[in-house]
N, C-alpha and C positions, 0 to 999 in steps of 0.2 A: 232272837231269844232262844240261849239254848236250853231246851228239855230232852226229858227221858225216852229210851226207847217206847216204854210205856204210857207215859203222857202223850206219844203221839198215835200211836196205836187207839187209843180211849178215843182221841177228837175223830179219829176214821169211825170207830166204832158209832160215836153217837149220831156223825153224820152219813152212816153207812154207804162210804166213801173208802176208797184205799187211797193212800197217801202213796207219791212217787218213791225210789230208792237210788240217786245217783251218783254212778261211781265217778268219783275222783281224781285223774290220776296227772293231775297237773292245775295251774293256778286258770288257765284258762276254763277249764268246765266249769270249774268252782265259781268261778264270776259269769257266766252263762250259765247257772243254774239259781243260783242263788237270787241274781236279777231276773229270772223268769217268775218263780216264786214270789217275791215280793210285787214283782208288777201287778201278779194276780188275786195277793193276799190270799196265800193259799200253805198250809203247812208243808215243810218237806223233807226226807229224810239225805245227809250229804254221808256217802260213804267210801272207805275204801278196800279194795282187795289184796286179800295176800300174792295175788298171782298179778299184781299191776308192781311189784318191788323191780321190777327191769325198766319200770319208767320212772318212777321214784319212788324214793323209801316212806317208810311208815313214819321216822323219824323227821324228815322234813317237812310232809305234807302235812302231817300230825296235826302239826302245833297251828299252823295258818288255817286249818277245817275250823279250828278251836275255835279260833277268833271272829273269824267270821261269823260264826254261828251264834256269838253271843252277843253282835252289834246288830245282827240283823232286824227285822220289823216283822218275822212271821217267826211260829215255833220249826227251828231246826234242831233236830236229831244227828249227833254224829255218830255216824256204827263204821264198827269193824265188820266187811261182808267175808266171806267165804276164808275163815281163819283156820289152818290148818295144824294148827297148834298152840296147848296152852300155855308156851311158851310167849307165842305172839299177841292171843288175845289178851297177855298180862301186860303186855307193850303198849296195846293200845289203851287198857285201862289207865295205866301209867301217864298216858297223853292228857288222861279226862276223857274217854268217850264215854256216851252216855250205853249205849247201847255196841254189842258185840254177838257175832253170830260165830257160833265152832259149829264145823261142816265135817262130821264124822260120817256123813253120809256112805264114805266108802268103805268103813272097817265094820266088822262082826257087828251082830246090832246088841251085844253085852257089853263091847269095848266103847259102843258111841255110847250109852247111856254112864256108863261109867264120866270117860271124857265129859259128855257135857254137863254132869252133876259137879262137877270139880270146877267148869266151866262157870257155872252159876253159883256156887259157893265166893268163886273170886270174886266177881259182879257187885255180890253183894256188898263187898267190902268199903265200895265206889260208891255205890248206888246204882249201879248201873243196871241195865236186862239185858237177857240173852235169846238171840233166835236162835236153834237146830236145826237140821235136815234130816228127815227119814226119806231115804227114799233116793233115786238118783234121775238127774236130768239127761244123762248120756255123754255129757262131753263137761270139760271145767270150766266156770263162770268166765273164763275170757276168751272162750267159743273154741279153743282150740281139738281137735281130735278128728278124727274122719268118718264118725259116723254122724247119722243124723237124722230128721225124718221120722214118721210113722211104724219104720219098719227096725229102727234102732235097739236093737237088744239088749244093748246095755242099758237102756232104762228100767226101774224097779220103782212099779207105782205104789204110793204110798199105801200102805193098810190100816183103815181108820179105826178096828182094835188096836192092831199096834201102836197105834198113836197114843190114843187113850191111858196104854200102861205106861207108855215112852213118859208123856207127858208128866202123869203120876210120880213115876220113879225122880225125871231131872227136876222140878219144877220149872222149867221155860217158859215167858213169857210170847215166844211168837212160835210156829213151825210152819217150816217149810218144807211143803211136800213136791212132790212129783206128781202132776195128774195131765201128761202128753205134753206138755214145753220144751223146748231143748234152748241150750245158750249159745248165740251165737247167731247167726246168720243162716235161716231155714234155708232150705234147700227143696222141700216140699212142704206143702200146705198140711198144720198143726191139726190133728184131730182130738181132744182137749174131753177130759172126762169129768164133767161139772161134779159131778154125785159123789167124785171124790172127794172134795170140796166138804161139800156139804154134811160128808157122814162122819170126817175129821169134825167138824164144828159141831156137830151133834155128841159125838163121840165125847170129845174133850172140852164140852162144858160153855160152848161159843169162844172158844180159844181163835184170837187172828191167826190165819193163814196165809202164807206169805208165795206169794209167784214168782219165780224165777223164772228167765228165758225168755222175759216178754214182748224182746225186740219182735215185729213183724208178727206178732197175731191181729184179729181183726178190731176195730171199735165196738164190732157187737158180740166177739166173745171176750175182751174185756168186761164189757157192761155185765156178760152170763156171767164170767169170775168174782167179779163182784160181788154182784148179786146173793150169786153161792158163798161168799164170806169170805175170798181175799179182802185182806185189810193192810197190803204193806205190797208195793209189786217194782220188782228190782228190774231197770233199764238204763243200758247202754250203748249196747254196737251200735243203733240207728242214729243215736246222739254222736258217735266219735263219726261215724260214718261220714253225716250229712254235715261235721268239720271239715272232712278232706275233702267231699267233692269242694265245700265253698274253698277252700284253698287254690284244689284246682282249677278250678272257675279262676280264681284270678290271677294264678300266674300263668292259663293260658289268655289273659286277656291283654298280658302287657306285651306291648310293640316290640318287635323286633328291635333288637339292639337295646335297647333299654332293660333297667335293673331290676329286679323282684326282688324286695323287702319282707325278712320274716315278719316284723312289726306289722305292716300292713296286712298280710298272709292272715294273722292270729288273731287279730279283728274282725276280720271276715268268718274266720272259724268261730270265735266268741258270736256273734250275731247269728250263726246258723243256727249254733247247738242251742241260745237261747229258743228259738223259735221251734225249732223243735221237739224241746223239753215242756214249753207250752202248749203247744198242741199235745203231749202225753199229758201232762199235769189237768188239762180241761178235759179228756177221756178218762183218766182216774177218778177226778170229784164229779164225772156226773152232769159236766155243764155243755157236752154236747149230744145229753141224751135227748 
């Protein structure tokens, strides 16, 4: 069943629950995610990145997110993640997504608010919503960059006035802040500042807030982000991740002399990333509190 960025945000909300956010960047997640969700009748958000185009384009995944999302048996959301232009967020609106996030995170913060009023203006057209970024996680949503860590400078933690007017000026339906997450594959243990959280949600009227970077933080500071009012929380690495080892797992399993089939390989991959996505989706809703 597909809905709005917003209609699913509301079902977190009322179940003060965050709903999963996973990227997409090939037919195999999409059916390990999709089948995790429904096993567990549970809402979920299928998206994809502008920084995932070196695995496939926007144009071909596009359309098959679509579909799937409107035959399915729980509400899916298809968003555009980390758009780096409103060129591209018109693309995906174009596809039908419901939901589109423009990540101005990295430019002056008169240029983001501009961009992403323009951003939402388009949306509108659709029906669609839009999530923002104030604030930065340190490295780009596909974990790339060499910093990392607590001690990472390039992160610019969100400021919950700033948000407040940000909000005001673009009208946005989700933001995504920065409050100690980085993407990608930690390197040292997250030290995670909940009250940023919280004083965004205060600030901007219980506006969802959205966590990026959530591969490898723990069950019970999930549960604190929560808590504090993420209502939308983006994961991947751990999901592509525990693909390859099961890959590897079994073409280190086949005998000597004998063949290794990708068909087989991507089965094995499909089955991990479900189970994996399941265990995230039962720590988002709350059901292995």
């Amino acid at each position: 069943m597909l809905v709005t960025l917003k209609e699913i945000l509301e079902i977190a909300e009322e179940k003060k629950i965050a709903v999963g956010a996973f990227n997409v960047p090939n037919l195999e997640s999409l059916q390990a995610i999709l089948g995790a969700a429904e096993e567990l009748q549970l809402p979920v958000i299928i998206q994809f990145a502008q920084g995932h185009e070196t695995h496939i384009s926007l144009d071909e995944i596009g359309p098959i997110m679509m579909s799937h999302a409107k035959t399915a048996t729980v509400p899916v959301c298809v968003h555009l993640d980390h758009g780096e232009s409103l060129e591209y967020i018109q693309k995906a609106l174009d596809l039908g997504f419901t939901g589109v996030m423009y990540d101005g995170s990295v430019l002056p913060y008169e240029e983001n608010v501009a961009n992403t009023k323009k951003a939402v203006e388009m949306a509108k057209k659709t029906g669609a919503y839009v999530e923002a970024e104030l604030g930065s996680m340190g490295r780009r949503e596909t974990g790339t960059g060499e910093r990392t860590g607590v001690d990472d400078e390039t992160k610019i933690y969100t400021d919950p006035v700033q948000a407040k007017e940000f909000v005001a000026q673009t009208g946005v339906e989700a933001l995504a802040c920065s409050f100690g997450t980085t993407h990608g594959i930690y390197l040292t243990e997250p030290r995670l500042d909940f009250s940023v959280v919280e004083n965004v949600r205060k600030e901007c009227d219980g506006l969802p807030v959205v966590m990026h970077g959530g591969s490898g933080v723990s069950v019970e500071d999930f549960h604190k982000a929560i808590k504090a009012g993420v209502r939308k929380i983006n994961y991947f690495t751990y999901m592509d991740k525990a693909a390859g080892s099961a890959m590897l797992k079994y073409v280190e399993s086949i005998p000597e002399g004998k063949p290794a089939f990708f068909s087989d390989a991507a089965l094995c991959a499909i089955a991990a990333m479900k189970e994996n996505v399941k265990s995230a989706m039962r720590t988002f809703a709350l059901l292995d509190a």
